[in-house]
FIKE-341690 format. One record per residue (C-alpha): residue number from 1; residue in one letter; chain; x, y, z. Coordinates in pm, 1 decimal. Layout:
BEGIN
   pos   code   unit          x          y          z
   NUM      A      A          X          Y          Z
...
This chain:
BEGIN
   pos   code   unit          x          y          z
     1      X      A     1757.4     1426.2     1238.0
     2      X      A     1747.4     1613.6      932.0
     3      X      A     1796.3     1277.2      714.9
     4      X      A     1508.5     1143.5      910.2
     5      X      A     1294.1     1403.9      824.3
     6      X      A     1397.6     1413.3      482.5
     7      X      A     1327.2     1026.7      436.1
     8      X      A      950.1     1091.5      645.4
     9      X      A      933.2     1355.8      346.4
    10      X      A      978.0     1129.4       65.7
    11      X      A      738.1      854.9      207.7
    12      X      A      494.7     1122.5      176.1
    13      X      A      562.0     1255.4     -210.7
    14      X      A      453.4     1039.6     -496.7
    15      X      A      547.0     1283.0     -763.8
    16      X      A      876.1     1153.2     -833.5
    17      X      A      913.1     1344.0    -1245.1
    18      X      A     1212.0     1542.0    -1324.1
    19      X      A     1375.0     1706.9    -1590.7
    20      X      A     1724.0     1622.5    -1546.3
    21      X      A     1975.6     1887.3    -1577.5
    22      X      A     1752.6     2113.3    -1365.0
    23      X      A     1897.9     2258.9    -1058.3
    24      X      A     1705.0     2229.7     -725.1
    25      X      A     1795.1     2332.1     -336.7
    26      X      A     1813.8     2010.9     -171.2
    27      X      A     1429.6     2046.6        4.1
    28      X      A     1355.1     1964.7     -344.5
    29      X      A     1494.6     1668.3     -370.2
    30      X      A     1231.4     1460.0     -249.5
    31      X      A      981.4     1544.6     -511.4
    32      X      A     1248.4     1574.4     -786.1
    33      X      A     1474.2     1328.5     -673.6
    34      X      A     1672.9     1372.0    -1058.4
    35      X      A     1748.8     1766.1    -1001.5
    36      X      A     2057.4     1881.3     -924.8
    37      X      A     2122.1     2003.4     -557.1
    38      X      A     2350.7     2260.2     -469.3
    39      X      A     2673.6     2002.2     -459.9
    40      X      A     2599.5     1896.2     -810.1
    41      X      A     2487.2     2219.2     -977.7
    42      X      A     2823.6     2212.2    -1150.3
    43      X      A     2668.9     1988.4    -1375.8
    44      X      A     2404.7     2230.8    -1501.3
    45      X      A     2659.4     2479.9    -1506.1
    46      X      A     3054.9     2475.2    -1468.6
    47      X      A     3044.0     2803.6    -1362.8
    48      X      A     2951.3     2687.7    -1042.8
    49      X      A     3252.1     2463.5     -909.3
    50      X      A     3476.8     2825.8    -1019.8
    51      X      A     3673.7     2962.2     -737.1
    52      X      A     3484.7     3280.9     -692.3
    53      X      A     3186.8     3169.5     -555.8
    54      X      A     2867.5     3262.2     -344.8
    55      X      A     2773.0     3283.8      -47.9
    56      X      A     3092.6     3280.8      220.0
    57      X      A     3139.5     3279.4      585.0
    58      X      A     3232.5     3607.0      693.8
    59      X      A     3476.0     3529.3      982.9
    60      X      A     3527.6     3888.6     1149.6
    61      X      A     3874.6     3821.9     1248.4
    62      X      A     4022.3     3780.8      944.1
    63      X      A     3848.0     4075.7      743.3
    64      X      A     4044.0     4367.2      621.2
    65      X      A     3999.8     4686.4      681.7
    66      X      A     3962.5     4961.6      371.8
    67      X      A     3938.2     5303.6      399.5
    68      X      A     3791.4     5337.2       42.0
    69      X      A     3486.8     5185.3      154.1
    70      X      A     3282.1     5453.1      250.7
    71      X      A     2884.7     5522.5      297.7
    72      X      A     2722.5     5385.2      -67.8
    73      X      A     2546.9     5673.7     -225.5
    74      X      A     2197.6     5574.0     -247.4
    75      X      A     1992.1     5718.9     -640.0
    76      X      A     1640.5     5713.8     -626.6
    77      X      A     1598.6     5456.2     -366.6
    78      X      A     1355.4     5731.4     -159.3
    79      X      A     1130.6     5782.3     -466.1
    80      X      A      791.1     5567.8     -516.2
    81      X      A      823.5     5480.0     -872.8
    82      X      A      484.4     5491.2    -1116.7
    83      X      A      479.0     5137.6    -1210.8
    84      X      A      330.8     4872.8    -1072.8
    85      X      A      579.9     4606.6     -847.5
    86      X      A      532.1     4306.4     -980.9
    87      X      A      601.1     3992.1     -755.2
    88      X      A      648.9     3633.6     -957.9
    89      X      A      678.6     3278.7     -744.3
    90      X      A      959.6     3184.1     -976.1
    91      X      A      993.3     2852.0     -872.9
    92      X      A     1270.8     2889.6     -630.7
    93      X      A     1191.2     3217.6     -451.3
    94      X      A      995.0     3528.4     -476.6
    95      X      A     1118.0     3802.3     -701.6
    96      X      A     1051.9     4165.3     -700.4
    97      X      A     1076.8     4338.1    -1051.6
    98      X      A     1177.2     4681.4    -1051.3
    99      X      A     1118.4     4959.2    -1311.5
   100      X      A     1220.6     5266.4    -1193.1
   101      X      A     1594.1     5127.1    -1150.5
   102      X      A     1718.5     5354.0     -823.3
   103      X      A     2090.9     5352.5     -826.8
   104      X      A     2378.9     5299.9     -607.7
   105      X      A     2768.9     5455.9     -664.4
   106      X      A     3035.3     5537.2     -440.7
   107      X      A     3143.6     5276.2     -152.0
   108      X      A     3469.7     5185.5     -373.5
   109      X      A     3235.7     5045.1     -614.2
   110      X      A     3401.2     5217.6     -923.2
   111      X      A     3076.7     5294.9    -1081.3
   112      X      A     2729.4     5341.1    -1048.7
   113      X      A     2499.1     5057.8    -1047.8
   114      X      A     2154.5     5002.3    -1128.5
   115      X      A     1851.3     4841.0     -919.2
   116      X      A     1664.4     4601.1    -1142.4
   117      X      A     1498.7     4355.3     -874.6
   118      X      A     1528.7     4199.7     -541.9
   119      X      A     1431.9     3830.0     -371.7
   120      X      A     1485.7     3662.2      -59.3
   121      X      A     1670.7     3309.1       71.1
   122      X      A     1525.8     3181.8      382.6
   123      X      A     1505.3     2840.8      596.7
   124      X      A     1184.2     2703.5      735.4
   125      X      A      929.9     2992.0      823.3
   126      X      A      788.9     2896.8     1102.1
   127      X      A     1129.3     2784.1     1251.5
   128      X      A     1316.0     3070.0     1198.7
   129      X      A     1582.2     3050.7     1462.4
   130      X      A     1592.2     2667.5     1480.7
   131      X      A     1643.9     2643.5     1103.9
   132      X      A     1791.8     2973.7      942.2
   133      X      A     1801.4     3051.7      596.6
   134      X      A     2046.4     3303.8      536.6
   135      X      A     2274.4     3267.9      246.6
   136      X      A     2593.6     3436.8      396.7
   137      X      A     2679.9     3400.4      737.6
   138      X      A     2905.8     3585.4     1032.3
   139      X      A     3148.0     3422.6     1243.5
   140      X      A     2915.2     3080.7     1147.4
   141      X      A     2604.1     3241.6     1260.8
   142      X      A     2316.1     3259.0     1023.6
   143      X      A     2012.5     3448.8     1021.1
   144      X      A     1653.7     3358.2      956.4
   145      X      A     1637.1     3512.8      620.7
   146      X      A     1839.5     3678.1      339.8
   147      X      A     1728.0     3985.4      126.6
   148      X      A     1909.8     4005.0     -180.3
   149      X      A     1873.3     4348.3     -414.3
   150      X      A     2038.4     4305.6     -749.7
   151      X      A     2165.4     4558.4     -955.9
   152      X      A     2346.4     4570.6    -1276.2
   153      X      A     2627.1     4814.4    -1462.9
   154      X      A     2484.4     5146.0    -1556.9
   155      X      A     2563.7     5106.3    -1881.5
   156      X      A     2414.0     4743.6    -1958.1
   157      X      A     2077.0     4756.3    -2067.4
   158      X      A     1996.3     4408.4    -1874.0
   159      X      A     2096.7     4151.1    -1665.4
   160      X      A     2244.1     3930.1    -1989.4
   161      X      A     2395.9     4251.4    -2157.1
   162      X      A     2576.4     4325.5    -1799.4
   163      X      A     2720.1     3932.8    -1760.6
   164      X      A     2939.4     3998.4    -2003.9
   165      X      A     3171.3     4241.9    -1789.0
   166      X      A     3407.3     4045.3    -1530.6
   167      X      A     3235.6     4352.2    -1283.8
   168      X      A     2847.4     4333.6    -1447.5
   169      X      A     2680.5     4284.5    -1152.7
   170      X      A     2654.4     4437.8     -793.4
   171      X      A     2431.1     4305.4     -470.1
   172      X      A     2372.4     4434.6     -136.8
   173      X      A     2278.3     4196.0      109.3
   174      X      A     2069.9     4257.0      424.3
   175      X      A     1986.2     4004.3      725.4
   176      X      A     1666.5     3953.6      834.2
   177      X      A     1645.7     3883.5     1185.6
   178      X      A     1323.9     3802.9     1395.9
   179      X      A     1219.7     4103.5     1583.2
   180      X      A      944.0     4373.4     1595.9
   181      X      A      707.7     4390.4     1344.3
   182      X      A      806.3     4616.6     1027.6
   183      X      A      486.7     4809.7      859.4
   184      X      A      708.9     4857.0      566.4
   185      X      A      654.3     4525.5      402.5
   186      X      A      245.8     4430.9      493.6
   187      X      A      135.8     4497.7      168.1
   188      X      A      445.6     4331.0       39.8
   189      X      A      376.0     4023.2      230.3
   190      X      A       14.4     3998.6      197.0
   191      X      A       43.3     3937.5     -159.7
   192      X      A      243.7     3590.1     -117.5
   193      X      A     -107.0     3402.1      -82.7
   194      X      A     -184.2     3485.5     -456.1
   195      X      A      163.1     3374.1     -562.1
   196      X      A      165.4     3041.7     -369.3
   197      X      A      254.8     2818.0     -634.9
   198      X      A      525.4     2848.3     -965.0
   199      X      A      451.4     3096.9    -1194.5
   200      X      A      192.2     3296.7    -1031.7
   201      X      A      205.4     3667.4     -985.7
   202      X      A       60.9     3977.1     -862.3
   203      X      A      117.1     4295.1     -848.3
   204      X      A      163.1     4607.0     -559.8
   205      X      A      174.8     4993.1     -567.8
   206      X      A      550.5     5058.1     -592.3
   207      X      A      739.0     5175.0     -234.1
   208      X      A     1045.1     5381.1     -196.3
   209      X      A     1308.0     5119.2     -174.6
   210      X      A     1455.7     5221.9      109.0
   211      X      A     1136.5     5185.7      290.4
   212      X      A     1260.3     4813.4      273.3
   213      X      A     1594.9     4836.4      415.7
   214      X      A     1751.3     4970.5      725.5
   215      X      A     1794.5     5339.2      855.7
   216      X      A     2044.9     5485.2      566.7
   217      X      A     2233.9     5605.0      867.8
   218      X      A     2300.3     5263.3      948.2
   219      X      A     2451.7     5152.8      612.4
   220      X      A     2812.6     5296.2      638.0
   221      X      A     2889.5     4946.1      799.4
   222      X      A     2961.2     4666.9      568.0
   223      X      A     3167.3     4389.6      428.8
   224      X      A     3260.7     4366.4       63.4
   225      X      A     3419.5     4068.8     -184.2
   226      X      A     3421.9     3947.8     -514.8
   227      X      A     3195.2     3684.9     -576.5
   228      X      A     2891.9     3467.0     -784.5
   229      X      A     2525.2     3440.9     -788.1
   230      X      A     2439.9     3234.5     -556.1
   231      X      A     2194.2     3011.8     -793.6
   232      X      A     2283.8     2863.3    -1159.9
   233      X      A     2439.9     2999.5    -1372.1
   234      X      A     2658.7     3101.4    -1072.1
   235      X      A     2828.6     3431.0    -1279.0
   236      X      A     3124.4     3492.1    -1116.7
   237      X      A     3135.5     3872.2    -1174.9
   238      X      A     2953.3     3987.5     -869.0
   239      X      A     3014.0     4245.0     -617.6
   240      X      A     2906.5     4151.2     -261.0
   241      X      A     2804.8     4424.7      -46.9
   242      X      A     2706.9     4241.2      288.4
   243      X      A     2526.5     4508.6      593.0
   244      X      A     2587.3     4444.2      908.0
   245      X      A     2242.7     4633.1     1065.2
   246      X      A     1962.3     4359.8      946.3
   247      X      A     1633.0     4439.5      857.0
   248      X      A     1376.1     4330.7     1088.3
   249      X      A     1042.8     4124.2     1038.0
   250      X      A      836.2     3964.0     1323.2
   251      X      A      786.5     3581.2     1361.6
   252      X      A      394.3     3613.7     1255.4
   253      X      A      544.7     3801.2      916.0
   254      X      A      794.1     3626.5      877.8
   255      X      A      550.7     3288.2      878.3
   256      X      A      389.0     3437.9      589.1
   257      X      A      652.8     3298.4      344.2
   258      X      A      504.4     2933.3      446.4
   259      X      A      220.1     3001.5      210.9
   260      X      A      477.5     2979.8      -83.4
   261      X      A      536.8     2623.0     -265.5
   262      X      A      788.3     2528.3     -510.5
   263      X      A      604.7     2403.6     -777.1
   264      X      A      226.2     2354.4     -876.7
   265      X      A      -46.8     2222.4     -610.8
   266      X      A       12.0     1985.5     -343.2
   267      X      A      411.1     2025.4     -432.7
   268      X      A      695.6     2041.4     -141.8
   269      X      A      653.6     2416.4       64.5
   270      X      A      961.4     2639.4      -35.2
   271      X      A     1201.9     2611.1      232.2
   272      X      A     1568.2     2630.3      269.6
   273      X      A     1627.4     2766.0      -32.0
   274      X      A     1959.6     2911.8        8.2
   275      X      A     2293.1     2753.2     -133.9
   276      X      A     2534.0     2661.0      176.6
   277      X      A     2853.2     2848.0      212.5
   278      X      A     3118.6     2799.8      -68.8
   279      X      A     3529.4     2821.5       19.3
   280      X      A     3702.1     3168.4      -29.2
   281      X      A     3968.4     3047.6     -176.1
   282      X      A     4253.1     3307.1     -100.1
   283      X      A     3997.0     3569.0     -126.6
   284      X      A     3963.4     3891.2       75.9
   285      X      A     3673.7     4003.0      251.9
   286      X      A     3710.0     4407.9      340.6
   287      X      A     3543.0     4584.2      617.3
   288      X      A     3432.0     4952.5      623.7
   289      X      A     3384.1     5004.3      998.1
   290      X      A     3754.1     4991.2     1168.2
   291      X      A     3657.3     5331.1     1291.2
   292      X      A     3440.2     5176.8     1557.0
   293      X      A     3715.5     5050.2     1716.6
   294      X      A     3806.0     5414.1     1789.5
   295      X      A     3555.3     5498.9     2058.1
   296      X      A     3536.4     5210.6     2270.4
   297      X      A     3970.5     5300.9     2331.2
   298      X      A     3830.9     5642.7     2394.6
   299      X      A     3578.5     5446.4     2678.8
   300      X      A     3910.6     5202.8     2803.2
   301      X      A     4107.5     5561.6     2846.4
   302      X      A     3850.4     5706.1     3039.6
   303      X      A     3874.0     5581.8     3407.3
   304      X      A     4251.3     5656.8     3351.6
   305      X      A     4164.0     6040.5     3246.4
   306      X      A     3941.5     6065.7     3578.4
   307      X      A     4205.3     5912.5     3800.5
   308      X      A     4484.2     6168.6     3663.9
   309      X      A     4177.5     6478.5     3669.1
   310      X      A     4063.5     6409.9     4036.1
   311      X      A     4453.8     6333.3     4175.5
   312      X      A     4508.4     6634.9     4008.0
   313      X      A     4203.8     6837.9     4199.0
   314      X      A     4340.6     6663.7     4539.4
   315      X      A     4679.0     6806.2     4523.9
């Protein structure tokens, strides 16, 4: 089905002009048919065929527990910064710009790290459940969307600077998962009709980060691995914070991001662009929550504690 609809797709796009060596998500493909899709990408940069790479299947069985992982510290993330937000339609997603740089530290992270913008990976708007977009998945199971917030060593002074440390770079994950309708991200959304097409911008009064993300209460479960970014140049000197409590957005919001195209006017809509899961290759992904496992023993133990406390009381 899907290389039926793909073919329908090309019948339909006469812009066929590429520069080669660009990299593309594979819904590209029809209107660039020379850019490199995510199995090829290698070939805009090596990087990405290393064996440390982004996104993963997170099977649950086979995680690790570590006790070091504790609740991330989170630096700023409650305060509404004084300069303007500024959202860009970068050609391959949407991307947030942030100024005010809140931090994050603790959570066996081994330093502090600092906010400089977030995006999101999705799969087709309107069909979120039929065709998810997340970037990582559990257990095989995706979700409709991906929000990625990227933050960089405390000591770099940007994104380039911070690539050259094997641990530059750290990224905390959240699902997005169709549900009730989240407040937190109107204005956010409403701004994706003036950023429709490559290039574009606009900007947004700033927002407490966290206003984006879910309770803080519910953080203290995640998984964590070494990894890559999951576009070109594919840096393989990320650390992967994965949540396990999504965010939530409802299907009318989350519909919104089918205003968003991938090029100029008239070009393909921006879907499915999200790279599909790469091989861990011997690597480890650790869990923070074991401790869960903790009261639902207490739960099995209970009808035994009754049956011993009432025999007890019958004697």
């Amino acid at each position: 089905m899907e290389l039926l609809l793909l073919a329908l797709c090309c019948l339909h796009v006469l812009k066929t002009e590429a520069v080669v060596g660009n990299w593309c998500y594979r819904s590209q493909k029809c209107e660039q048919p020379q850019c490199e899709d995510p199995p090829r990408w290698h070939l805009v940069n090596a990087e990405c065929k290393g064996s440390r790479q982004s996104p993963v299947n997170i099977v649950t069985k086979n995680v690790v527990y570590d006790k070091s992982l504790k609740p991330l510290t989170f630096e700023g993330y409650d305060v509404k910064g004084s300069a303007k937000w500024v959202l860009e339609n970068n050609g391959h997603t949407v991307k947030v710009a942030l100024d005010s740089s809140p931090k994050i530290g603790g959570g066996g992270l081994g330093r502090k790290y600092k906010a400089v913008e977030f995006h999101l990976h999705w799969g087709v708007p309107q069909e979120p459940q039929n065709i998810p977009g997340s970037e990582h998945s559990i257990d095989g199971e995706k979700y409709p969307m991906e929000l990625h917030v990227v933050h960089i060593r405390e000591d770099a002074s940007n994104v380039a600077e911070a690539k050259k440390n094997p641990d530059g770079l750290a990224v905390l994950a959240f699902f997005v998962k169709a549900d009730e309708e989240n407040k937190n991200y109107a204005t956010l959304l409403s701004k994706l009709e003036n950023i429709q097409f490559k290039g574009q911008s606009a900007q947004m009064d700033p927002l407490p980060l966290m206003s984006l993300l879910p309770p803080e209460k519910d953080l203290w479960k995640y998984y964590r691995y070494q990894g890559s970014l999951t576009t070109p140049d594919c840096y393989e000197g990320v650390i992967w914070t994965i949540f396990e409590k999504p965010v939530e957005l409802s299907l009318p919001q989350l519909s919104k991001f089918a205003a968003l195209q991938f090029d100029t006017k008239n070009s393909t809509a921006m879907t499915e662009n999200f790279r599909p899961a790469q091989p861990l290759n011997g690597r480890k992904v650790l869990w923070s929550g074991a401790s869960t496992a903790l009261p639902v023993a207490e739960l099995l133990l209970l009808p035994l504690a009754l049956t011993c406390t009432l025999s007890s009381l019958s004697h």
